[in-house]
C-alpha positions in Angstrom: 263.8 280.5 14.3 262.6 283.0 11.7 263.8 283.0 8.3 266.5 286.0 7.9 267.5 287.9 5.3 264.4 287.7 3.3 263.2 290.9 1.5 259.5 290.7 -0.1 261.2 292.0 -3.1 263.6 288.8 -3.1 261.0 286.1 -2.1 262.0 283.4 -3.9 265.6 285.2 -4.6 268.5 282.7 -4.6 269.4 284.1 -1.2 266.2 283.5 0.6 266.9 279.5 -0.8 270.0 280.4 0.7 268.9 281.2 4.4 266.4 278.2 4.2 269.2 275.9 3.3 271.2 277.4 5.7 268.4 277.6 8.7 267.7 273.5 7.9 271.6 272.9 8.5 271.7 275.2 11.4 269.0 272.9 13.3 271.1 270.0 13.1 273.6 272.0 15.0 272.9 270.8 19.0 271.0 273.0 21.6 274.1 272.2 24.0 276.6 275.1 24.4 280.2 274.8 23.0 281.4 275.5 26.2 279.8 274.5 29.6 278.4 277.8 31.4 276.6 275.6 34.7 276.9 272.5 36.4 274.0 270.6 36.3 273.8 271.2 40.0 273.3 274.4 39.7 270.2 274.5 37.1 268.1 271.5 39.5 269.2 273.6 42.7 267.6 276.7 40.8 264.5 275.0 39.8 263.8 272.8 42.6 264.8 275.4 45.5 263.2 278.4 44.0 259.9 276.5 43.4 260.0 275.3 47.3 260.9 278.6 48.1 257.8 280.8 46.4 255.5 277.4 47.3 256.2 278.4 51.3 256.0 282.4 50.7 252.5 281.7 49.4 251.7 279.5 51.7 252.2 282.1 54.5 250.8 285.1 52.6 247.4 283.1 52.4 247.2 282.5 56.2 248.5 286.2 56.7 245.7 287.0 54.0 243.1 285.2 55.9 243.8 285.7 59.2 244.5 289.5 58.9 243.1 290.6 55.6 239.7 288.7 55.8 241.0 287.2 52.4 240.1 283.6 51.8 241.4 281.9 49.2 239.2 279.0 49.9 236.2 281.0 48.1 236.3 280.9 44.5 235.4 284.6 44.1 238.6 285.0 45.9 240.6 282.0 43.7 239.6 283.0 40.7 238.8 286.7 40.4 240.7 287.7 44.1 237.6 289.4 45.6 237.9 292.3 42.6 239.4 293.9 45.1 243.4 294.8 44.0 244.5 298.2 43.7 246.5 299.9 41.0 250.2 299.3 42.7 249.6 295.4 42.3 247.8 295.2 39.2 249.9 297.2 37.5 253.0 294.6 39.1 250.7 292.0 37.6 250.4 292.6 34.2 253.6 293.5 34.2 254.9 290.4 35.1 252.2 288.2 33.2 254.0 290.1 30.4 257.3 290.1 30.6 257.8 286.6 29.5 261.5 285.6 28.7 261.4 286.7 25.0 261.0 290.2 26.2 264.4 289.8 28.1 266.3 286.8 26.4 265.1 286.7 23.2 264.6 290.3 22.7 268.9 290.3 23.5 269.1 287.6 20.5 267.4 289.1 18.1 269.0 292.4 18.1 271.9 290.6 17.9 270.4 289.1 14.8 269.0 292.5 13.5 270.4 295.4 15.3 269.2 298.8 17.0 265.9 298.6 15.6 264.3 295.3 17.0 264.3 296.5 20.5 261.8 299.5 19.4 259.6 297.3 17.1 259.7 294.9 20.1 259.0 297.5 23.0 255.8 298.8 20.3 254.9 295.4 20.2 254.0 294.9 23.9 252.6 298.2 25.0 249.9 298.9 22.8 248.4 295.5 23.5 247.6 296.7 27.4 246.8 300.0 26.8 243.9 298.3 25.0 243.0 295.6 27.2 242.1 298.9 29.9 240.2 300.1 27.6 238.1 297.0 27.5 238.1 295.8 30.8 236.6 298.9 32.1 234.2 298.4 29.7 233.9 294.8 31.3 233.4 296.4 34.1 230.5 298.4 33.1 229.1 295.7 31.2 229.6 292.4 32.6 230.3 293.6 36.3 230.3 290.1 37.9 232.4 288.0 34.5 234.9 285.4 35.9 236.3 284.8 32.7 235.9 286.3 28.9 234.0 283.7 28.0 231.1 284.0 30.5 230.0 286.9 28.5 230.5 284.8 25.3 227.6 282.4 26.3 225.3 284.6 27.5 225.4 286.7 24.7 225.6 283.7 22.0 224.4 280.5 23.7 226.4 276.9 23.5 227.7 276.9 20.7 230.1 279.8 20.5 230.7 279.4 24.0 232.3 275.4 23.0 234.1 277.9 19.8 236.1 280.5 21.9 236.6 277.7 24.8 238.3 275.8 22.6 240.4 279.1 21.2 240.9 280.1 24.2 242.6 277.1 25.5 244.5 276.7 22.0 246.1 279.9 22.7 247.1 279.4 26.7 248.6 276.1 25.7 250.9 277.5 23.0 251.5 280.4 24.8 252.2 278.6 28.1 253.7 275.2 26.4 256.4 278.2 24.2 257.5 279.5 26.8 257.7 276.5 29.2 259.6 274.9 25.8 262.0 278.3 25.3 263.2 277.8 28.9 263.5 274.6 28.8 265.7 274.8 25.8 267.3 277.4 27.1 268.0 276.1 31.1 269.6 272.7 29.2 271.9 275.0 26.7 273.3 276.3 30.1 273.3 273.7 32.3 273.2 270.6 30.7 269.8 269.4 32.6 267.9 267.3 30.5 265.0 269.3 28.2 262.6 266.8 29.5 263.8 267.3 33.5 263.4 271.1 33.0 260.2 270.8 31.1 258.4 268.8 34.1 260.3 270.3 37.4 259.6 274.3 35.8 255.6 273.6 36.0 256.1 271.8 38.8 256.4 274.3 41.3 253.9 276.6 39.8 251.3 273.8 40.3 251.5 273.9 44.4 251.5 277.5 45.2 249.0 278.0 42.3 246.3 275.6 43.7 246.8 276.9 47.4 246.6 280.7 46.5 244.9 281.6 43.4 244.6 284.2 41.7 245.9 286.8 45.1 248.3 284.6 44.9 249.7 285.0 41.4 249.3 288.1 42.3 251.6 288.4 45.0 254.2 286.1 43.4 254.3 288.2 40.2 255.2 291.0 42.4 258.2 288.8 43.9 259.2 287.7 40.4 259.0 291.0 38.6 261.1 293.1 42.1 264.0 290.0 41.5 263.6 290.2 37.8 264.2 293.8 37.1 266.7 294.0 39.9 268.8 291.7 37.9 268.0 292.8 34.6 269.2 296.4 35.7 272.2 294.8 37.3 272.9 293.0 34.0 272.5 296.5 31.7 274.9 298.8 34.1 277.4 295.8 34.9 277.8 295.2 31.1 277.7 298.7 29.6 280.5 299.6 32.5 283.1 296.8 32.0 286.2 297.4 30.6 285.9 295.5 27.6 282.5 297.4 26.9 283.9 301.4 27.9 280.1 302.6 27.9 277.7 303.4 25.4 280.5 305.5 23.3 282.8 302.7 23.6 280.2 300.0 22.6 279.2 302.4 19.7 283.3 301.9 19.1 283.6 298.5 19.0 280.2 297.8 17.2 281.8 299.7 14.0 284.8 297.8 14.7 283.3 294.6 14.3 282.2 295.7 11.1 279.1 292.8 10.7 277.0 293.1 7.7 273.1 292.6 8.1 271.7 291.6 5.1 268.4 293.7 5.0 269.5 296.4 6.8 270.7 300.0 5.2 274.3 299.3 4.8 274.7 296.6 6.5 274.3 298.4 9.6 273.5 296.9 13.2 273.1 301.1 14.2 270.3 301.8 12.0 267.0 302.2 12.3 265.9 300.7 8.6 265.6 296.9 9.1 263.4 295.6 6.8 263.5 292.0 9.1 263.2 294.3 12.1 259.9 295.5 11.2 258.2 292.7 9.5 259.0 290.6 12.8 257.6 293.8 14.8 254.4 293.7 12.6 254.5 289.7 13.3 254.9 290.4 17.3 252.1 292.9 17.3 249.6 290.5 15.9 250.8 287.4 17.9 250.6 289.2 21.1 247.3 290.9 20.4 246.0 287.5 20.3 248.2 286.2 23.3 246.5 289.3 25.3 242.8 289.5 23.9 242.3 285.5 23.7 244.0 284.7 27.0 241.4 284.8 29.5 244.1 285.8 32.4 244.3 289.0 31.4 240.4 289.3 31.3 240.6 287.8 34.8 243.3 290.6 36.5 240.8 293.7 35.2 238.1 291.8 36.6 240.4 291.4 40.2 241.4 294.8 39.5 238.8 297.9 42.1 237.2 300.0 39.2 239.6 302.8 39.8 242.2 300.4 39.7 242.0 298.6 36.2 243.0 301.9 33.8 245.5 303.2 36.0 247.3 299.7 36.5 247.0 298.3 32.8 248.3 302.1 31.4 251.0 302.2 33.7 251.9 298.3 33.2 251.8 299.7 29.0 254.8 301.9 30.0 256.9 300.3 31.8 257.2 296.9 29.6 258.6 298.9 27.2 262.0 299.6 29.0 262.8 295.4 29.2 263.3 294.5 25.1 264.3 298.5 25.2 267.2 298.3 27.6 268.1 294.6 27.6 267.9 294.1 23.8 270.0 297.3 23.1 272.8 296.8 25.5 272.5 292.7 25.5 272.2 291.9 22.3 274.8 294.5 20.8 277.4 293.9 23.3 277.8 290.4 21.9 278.5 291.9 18.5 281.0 294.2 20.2 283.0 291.2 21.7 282.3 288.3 19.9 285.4 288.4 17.7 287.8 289.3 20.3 289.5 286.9 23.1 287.0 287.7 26.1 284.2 285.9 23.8 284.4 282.5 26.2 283.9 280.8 23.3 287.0 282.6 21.3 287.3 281.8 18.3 284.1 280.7 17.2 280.9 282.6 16.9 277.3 282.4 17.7 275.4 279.6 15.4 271.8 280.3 14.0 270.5 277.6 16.3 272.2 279.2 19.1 270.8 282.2 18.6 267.4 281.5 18.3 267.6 279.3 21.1 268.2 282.4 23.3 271.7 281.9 23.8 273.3 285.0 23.2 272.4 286.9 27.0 274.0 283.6 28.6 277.0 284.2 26.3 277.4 287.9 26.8 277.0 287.7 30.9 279.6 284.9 31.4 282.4 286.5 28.4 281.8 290.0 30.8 280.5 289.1 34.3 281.4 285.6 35.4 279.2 282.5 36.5 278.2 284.5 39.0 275.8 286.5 36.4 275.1 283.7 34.6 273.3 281.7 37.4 271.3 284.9 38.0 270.1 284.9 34.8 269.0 281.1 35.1 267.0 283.1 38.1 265.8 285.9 35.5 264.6 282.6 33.9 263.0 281.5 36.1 261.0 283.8 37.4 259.8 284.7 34.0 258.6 281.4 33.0 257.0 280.5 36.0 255.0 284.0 36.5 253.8 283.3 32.6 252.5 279.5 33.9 250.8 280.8 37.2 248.4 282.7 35.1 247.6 280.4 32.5 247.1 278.3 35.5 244.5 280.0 37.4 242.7 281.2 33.6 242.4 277.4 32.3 241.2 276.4 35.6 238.8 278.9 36.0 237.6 277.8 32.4 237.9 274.0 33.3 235.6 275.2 36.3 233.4 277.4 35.4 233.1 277.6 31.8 232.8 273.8 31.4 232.0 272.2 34.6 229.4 274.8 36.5 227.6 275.1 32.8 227.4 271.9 31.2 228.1 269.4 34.1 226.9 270.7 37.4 225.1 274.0 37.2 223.8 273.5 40.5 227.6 272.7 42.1 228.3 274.7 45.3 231.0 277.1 45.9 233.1 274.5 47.9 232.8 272.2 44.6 233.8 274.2 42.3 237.4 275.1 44.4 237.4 271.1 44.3 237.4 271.9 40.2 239.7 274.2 40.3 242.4 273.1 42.0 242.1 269.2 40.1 242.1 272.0 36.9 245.2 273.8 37.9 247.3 270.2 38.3 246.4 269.2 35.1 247.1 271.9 33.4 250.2 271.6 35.1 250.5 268.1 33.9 249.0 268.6 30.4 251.7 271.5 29.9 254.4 269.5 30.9 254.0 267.1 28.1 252.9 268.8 25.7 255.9 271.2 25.8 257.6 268.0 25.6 256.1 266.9 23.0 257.1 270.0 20.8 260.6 269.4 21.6 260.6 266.1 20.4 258.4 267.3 16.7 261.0 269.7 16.4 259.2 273.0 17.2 260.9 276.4 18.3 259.5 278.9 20.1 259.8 280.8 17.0 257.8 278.2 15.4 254.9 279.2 18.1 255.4 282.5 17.4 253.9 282.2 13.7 251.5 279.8 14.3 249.6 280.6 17.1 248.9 284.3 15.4 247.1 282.1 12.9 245.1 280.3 15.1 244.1 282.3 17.8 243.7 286.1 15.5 240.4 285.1 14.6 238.2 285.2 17.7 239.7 288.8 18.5 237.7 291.0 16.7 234.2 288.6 17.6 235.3 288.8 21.5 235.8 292.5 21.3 233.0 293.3 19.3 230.9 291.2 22.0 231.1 293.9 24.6 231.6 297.4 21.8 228.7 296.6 19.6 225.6 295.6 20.1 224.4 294.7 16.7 227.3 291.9 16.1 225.1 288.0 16.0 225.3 284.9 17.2 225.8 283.7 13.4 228.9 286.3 12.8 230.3 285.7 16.3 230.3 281.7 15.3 231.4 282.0 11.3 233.4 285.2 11.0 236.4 283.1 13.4 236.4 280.1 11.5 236.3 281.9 7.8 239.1 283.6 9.5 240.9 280.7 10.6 240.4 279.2 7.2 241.4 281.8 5.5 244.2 282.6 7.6 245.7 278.8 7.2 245.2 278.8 3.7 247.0 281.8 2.7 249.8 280.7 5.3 250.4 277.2 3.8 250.0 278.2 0.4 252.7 281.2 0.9 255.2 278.7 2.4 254.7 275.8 -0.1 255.3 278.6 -2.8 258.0 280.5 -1.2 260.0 277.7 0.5 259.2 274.6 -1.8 257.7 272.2 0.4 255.3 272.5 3.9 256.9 271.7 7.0 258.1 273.1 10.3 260.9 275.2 8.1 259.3 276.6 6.1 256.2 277.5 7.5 258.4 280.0 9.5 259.1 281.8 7.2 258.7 285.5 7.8 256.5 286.9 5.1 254.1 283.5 4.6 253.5 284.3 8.9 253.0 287.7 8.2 250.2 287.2 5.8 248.8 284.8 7.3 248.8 286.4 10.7 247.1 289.5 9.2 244.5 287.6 7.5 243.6 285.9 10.5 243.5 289.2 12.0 241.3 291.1 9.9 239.5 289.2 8.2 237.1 288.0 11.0 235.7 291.4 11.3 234.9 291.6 7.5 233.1 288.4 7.8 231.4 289.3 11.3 230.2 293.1 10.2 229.0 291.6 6.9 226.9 288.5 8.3 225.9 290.9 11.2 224.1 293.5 8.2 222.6 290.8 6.3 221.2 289.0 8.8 220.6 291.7 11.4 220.5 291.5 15.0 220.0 293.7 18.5 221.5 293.2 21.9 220.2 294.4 24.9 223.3 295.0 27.5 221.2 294.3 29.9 221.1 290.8 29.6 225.1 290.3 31.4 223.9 291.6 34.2 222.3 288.0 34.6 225.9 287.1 35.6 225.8 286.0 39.0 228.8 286.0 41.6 229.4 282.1 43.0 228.1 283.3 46.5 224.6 282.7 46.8 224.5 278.9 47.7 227.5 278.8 49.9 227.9 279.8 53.4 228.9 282.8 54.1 233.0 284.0 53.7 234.9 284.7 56.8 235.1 287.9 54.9 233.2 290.6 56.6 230.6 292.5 54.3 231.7 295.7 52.4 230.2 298.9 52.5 229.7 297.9 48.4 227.3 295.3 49.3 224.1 295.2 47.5 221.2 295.6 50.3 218.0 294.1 47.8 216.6 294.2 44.2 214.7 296.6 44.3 211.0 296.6 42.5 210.0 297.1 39.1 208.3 299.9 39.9 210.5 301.5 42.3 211.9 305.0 40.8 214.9 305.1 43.4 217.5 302.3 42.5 220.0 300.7 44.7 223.8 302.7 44.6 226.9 301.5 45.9 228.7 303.6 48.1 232.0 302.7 46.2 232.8 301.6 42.3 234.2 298.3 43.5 231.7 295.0 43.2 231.5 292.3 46.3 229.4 289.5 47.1 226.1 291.0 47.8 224.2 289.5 50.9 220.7 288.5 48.8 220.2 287.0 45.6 221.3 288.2 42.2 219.1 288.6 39.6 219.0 285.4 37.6 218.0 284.1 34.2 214.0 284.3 34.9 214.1 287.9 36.1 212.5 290.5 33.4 214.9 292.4 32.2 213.1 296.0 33.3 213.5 294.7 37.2 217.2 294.0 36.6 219.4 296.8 38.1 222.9 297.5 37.5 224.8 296.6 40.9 226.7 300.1 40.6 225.1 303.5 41.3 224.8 306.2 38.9 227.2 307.7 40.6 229.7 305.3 40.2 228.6 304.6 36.6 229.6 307.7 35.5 232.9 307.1 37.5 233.6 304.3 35.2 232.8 306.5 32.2 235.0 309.0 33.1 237.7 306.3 33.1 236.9 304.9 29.9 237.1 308.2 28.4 240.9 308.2 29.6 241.0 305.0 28.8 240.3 305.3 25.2 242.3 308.8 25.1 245.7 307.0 26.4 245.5 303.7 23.9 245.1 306.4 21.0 248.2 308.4 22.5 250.6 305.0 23.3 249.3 303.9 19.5 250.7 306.9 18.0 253.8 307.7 20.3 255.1 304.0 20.0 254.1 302.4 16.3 254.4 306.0 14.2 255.6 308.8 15.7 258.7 307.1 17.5 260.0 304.3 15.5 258.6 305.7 11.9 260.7 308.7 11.6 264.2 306.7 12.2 263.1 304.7 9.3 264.8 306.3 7.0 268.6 306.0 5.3 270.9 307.2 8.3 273.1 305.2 11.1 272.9 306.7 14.9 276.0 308.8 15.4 278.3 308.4 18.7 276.3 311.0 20.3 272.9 310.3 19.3 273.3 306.6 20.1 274.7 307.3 23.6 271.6 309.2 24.4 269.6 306.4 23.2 271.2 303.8 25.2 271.1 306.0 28.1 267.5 306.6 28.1 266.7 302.9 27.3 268.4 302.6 31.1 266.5 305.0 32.7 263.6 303.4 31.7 264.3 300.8 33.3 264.5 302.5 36.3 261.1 304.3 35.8 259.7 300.4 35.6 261.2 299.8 39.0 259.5 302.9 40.5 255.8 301.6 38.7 255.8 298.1 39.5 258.1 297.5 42.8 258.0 300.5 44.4 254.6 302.2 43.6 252.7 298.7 44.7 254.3 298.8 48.1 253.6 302.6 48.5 249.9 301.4 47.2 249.1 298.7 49.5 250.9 300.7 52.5 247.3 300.2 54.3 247.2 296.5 54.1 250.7 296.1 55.5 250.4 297.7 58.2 247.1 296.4 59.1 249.2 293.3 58.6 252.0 294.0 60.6 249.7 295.4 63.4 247.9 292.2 63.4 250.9 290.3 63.9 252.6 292.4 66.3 249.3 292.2 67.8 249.5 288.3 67.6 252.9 288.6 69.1 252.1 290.5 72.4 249.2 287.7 72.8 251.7 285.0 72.3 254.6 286.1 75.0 252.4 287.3 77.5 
């Protein structure tokens, strides 16, 4: 995956020639393990059942939704955007889950085992941030652009047809190599264990996803990323406390033993040491990470859609909290994972005694499956392929529901059928969420077959999708950014980007193809390039060629409600009674902070601006200030707690001691345990209401029944 060993003081050294030559030879080396961990039963029953299984959950929580709830998933305000009514226990469960794909489990275990203590950290830093800052901006969304479906909405109303076809297209780009990676990474990784053919697992994994997807939407997603993320972290916690406390472990003091014993050498790292802190490949793949899943946040229009699901008081509570407890997954798993497997790979419980992990192994996500069955038995193992799984699957669910609600409304209700009803667009939606299925399916293929690793992805898609992040987020923060610098400052920034990646790999590995362009320093560059330089280019057109924005204008955003009958839903005490005049000096408030379909027209694109009123009341508009003040506060605070003032200090020449590494491994545990608490526990104490207005209904349902 990405090059090791390589110091930006040795680029061209004859030891980074070294680690190309020896990552080229390494990918001839085949994805199938040395020794079989599965039956090939065992990874189609996994698959197959598991997707039958969450297909007839979902099926039943969208009758128990509708009948008892008043939830129908057969509205698209309700399939795409779930009625913006989800709390903080289940948004927070959510984004969670949406995030904790399987390189913050798997591959976070195989890369410490590449590059020791450190990665875990530079990992953890490299998920949290991302969130804290995506609350920030979708309570600004909510201010702003109170009735978006997707990001891009708010693209073409501000900047017409043009930029709306540019981020469209970015957008996509960036959910199909973020959804095809992973779909690719556990495909790779399902056949290294099993045996199943890549192209079996690379069809039957999306498969699943596609039926309960298309019946339940985005509540849906919802609910099943609760159900993935419970079993997830049950196992993952299982995994950390079964490992650390087998015999041939003896606990973090005995791992610390064992991990000295093996005596590895890292080149990069001070000393050689797996137990220090000062990796130099450690922290130029954590700058790397940081960038790539910016983008993978910001320019993936699922996360724009689960703060526009999200109640107002629910969208900074549930992202913040979702911020802190991702961080205990690469923490815990990647600590006491991926050094355990240094610890016994030399010694005669190593299953594959006496040879070692290969490059291609490793990269391939091999090293958890290795650890679990050396320590635990098949028993583990096939809950992993579970762990698998589930993180795959809750990754595709909401790339599913994001590309369809682009396919739908973003491209179909704009440019094909503006005047398409309510029931039409569902009709859009669900066609979109097959084919994506479909489209995913092969093109995942497709990158196994040219060669690509999910490592691969993980450089390029920095490139192409850092541009449009700055543009997007200057959209809704500043006013004076134009349509010219929202349409040129992303592709300068692409170009730029490209150019000083391709040129950095032709000069640093000889030649341009898929090894050497991932490389780590030529990604690096390139990534930040893409990153910055498109807010150079936009601040720079935006002062030459200057330009106002009134915010007023999104409120033109209409909810897909006025044309169809009525939902089953009853009305809200939110709804919006009329518009009032222009003259009128009393405007319309809600009684809560949480939009719903109002019963009259919206404003719409003819309506002067001066008669358009914001559908929340001032009361509730400062409300939402209050929480973007908190907002803003908490991103600076995780920024600084988890990129300087945590990892930065231990970046220096010193190796963890016994006791100060037994402290460390002990908190990355608890950690975990704090994640169960936030996003399995809290959501059930959350939505404590809706169950048992649930349960009541069906006991109630029950009496009828017998009688």
């Amino acid at each position: 995956m990405i090059s090791r060993d390589m110091t930006s003081q040795d680029k061209a050294s004859p030891l980074h020639k070294k680690v190309l030559s020896d990552y080229c030879l390494d990918n001839l080396v085949s994805l199938r393990m040395a020794v079989d961990l599965l039956s090939q039963g065992t990874g189609y029953g996994v698959i197959v059942g598991l997707s039958i299984v969450f297909c007839l959950i979902i099926l039943a929580a969208v009758k128990i939704q509708k009948r008892y709830l008043s939830e129908d998933s057969d509205q698209s305000e309700m399939f795409m955007v779930a009625n913006r009514s989800v709390g903080t226990g289940l948004t927070c469960s959510a984004v969670f889950s949406s995030w904790m794909w399987i390189n913050e489990s798997v591959f976070s275990a195989a890369y410490t085992y590449k590059w020791g203590v450190a990665l875990p950290v530079w990992w953890a830093s490299g998920l949290s941030f991302q969130i804290a800052l995506m609350a920030v901006l979708g309570i600004v969304a909510k201010l702003r652009v109170p009735y978006a479906h997707t990001s891009l909405e708010f693209m073409r109303r501000r900047y017409g047809s043009y930029a709306h076809g540019l981020f469209i297209v970015m957008n996509l780009i960036n959910n199909v190599f973020g959804c095809g990676s992973m779909i690719l990474a556990g495909s790779q990784l399902v056949t290294g264990m099993t045996g199943m053919h890549v192209i079996a697992a690379c069809v039957l994994i999306p498969a699943g996803v596609v039926l309960y997807t298309a019946v339940g939407g985005l509540k849906a997603t919802f609910l099943t990323d609760f159900l993935h993320t419970t079993i997830a972290l049950i196992l993952l916690i299982y995994f950390a406390i079964a490992v650390l406390s087998s015999q041939h472990i003896g606990g973090p003091a005995g791992l610390y033993d064992k991990i000295n014993a093996a005596n590895d050498h890292i080149d990069g790292n001070y000393k050689g040491s797996l137990l220090t802190f000062k990796s130099e490949p450690a922290i130029l793949f954590g700058l790397v990470l940081k960038l790539g899943n910016l983008a993978l946040v910001l320019m993936d229009t699922a996360f724009w859609q689960k703060s526009f699901a999200s109640e107002v008081h629910a969208t900074v509570p549930g992202y913040d909290l979702a911020s802190i407890a991702i961080i205990a997954i690469p923490w815990c798993t990647g600590t006491v994972i991926g050094l355990s497997a240094r610890a016994i790979e030399k010694t005669p419980v190593w299953i594959a005694y006496p040879d070692t992990l290969t490059l291609k192994q490793v990269n391939s996500g091999m090293v958890m499956p290795y650890v679990l069955e050396s320590l635990l038995g098949k028993g583990a193992t096939s809950g992993l392929l579970v762990l698998v799984f589930m993180a795959i699957t809750s990754t595709v669910s909401s790339s599913m529901i994001a590309v369809s609600s682009i396919i739908s409304l973003d491209f179909f209700r704009t440019y094909i059928n503006p005047q398409a009803s309510d029931r039409k667009i569902m009709k859009v939606s669900h066609l979109g969420v097959v084919f994506h299925g479909c489209f995913m399916a092969g093109f995942a293929i497709m990158l196994n077959y040219a060669g690509a690793t999910n490592n691969w992805s993980t450089y390029f898609r920095p490139i192409i999708a850092c541009p449009g992040i700055f543009p997007m987020m200057l959209t809704i923060l500043w006013s004076r950014q134009t349509r010219l610098a929202a349409i040129a400052a992303p592709a300068l920034g692409l170009c730029s980007g490209l150019a000083v990646w391709l040129g950095l790999s032709y000069k640093w590995g000889g030649a341009i193809d898929i090894n050497t362009t991932q490389l780590q320093l030529p990604g690096l560059y390139g990534a930040t390039t893409s990153f910055f330089s498109p807010l150079v280019y936009s601040v720079l057109i935006s002062l030459i060629w200057p330009g106002q924005f009134d915010w007023r204008e999104f409120l033109r955003i209409e909810l897909i409600e006025e044309k169809t009958p009525v939902s089953s839903s009853p009305p809200s005490t939110l709804a919006l009674d009329r518009i009032p005049d222009v003259n009128e000096e009393k405007k319309v408030a809600f009684e809560s902070t949480s939009p719903s379909p109002p019963l009259t027209i919206r404003p719409d694109t003819e309506t002067d601006l001066d008669a358009i009123v914001h559908p929340f009341g001032e009361d509730a508009i400062r409300h939402i200030k209050k929480w973007l003040k908190l907002a803003v506060a908490f991103f600076i605070l995780n920024v600084l707690v988890t990129i300087i003032l945590w990892p930065l200090p231990l970046y220096r020449n010193w190796i963890f001691t016994k006791n100060f590494f037994s402290g460390w491994v002990v908190m990355a545990m608890l950690w975990q345990w704090l994640a169960l608490v936030l996003v399995v526990v809290y959501p059930v104490y959350d939505g404590r209401h809706e169950i048992a207005k649930t349960m009541r209904g069906m006991l109630r349902d029950s009496g009828r029944f017998t009688e």
